[in-house]
C-alpha positions as CSV (number, residue, x, y, z in Angstrom):
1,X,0.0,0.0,0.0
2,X,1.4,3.5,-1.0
3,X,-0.3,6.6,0.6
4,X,0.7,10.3,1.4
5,X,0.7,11.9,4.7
6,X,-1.9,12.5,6.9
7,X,-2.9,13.1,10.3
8,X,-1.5,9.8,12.6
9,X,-5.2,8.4,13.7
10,X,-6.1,8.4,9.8
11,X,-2.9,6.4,9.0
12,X,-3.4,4.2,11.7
13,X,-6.9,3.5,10.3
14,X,-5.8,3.0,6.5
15,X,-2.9,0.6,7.7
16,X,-5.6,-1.3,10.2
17,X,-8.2,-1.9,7.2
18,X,-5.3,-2.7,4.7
19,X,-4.3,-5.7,6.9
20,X,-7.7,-7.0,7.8
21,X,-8.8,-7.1,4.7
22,X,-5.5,-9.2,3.9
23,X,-3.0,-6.7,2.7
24,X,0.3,-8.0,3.0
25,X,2.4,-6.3,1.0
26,X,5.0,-3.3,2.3
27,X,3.7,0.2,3.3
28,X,4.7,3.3,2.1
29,X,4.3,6.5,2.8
30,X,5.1,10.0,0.9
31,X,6.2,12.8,3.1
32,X,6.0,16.3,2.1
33,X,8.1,18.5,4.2
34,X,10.3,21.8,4.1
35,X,13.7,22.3,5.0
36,X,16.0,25.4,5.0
37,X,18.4,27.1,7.5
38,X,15.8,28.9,9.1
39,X,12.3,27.9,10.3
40,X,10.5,31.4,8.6
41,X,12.7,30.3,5.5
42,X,11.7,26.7,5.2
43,X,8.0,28.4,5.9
44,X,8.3,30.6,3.0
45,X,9.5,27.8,0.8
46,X,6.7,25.8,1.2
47,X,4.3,28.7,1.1
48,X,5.7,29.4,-2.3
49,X,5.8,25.8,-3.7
50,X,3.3,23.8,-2.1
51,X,0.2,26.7,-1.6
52,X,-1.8,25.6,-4.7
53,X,-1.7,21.8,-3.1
54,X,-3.6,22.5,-0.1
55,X,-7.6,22.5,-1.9
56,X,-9.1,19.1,-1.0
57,X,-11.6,17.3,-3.7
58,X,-13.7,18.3,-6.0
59,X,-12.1,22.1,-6.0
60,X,-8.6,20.6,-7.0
61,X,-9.8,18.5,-9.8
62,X,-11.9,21.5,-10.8
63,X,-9.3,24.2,-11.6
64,X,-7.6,24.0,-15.0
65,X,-5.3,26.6,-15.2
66,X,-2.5,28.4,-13.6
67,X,-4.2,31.0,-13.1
68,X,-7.1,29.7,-11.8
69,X,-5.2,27.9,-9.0
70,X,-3.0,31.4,-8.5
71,X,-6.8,33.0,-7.7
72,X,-8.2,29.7,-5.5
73,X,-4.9,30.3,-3.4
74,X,-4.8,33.9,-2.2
75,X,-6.6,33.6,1.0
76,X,-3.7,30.4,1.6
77,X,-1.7,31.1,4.8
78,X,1.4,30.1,5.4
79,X,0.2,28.3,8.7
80,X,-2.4,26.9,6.1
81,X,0.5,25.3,4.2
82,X,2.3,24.1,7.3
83,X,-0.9,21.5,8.1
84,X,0.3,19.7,5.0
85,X,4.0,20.3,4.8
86,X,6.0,19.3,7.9
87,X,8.5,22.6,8.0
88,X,11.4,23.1,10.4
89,X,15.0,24.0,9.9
90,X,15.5,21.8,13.1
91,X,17.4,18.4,11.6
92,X,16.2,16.7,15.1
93,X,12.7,17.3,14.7
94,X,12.6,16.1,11.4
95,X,14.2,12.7,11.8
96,X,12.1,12.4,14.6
97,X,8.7,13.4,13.0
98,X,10.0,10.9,10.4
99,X,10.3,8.2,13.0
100,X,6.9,8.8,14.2
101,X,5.7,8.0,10.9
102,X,8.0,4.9,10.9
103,X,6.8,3.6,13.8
104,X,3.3,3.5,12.6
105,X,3.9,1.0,10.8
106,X,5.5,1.9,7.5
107,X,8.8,-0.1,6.1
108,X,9.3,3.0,3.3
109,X,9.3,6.2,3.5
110,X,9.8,8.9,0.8
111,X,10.3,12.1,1.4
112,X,9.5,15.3,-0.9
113,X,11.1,18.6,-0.4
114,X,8.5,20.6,-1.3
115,X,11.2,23.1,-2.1
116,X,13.8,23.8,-5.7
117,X,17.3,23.5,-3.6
118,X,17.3,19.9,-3.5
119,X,21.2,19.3,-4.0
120,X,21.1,21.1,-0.5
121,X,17.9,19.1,0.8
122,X,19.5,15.8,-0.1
123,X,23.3,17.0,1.6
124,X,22.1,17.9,4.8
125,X,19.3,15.2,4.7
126,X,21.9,12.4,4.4
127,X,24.4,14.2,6.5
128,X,22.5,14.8,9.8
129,X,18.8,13.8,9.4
130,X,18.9,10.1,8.3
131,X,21.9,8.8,9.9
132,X,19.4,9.7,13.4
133,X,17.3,6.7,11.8
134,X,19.7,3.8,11.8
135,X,19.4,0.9,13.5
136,X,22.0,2.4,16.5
137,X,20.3,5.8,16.7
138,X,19.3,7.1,19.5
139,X,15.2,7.6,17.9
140,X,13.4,4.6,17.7
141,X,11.3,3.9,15.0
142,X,9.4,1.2,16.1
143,X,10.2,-1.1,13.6
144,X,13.5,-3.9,14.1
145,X,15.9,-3.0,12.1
């Protein structure tokens, strides 16, 4: 089963009725998140990249053009953006709001920064996020290794 984030209680749900109905495959789960040196940065990335993502069904199937999803966006918030974007310049809290999700239940997780500087994303990512994930890390994940 592959799904996107979504509130913890929903997850937990999805992954419940997948196995008793006899899923047995691996789960996976798409993470959209925002990283940069600075929290108000990382908030203004997403803001900028990930604002027209944030209508629920039918409005987003509904808008055809640029445009029209420039005009359904401008009452978006930042804080509006940040419901569906994890955003923190803080590498801790994101490898442990990654292991959260892990421990739900998950055995893959892929994660989309919502953001263009992804040579820098991926760097600092494998560099100091991540490595908090292995098997001798200090966050659990819930899952053996």
């Amino acid at each position: 089963m592959i799904t996107i984030e979504q509130p913890p209680e929903v997850l937990r749900e999805m992954i419940n009725g997948y196995r008793e109905a006899g899923g047995k495959g691996p789960l996976a789960l798409q993470i959209h998140l925002s990283y940069a040196s600075t929290h108000d940065e990382a908030l203004a990335i997403a803001y900028d990249q990930w604002r027209t993502n944030t209508f629920a069904p039918p409005v987003c199937w509904d808008l055809e053009t640029v445009e029209a999803f420039d005009v359904a966006s401008a009452s978006i918030r930042p804080e509006d953006v940040a419901k569906s974007v994890f955003v923190s310049a803080d590498w801790g809290e994101h490898a442990q709001h990654l292991a959260d999700l892990a421990g739900l239940g998950f055995d893959e997780l892929y994660l989309h920064h919502v953001g263009q500087t992804q040579t820098e994303f991926i760097d600092v990512f494998a560099q100091h996020v991540l490595p908090q994930l292995g098997p001798t890390s200090k966050i659990s994940t819930g899952r053996n290794p």
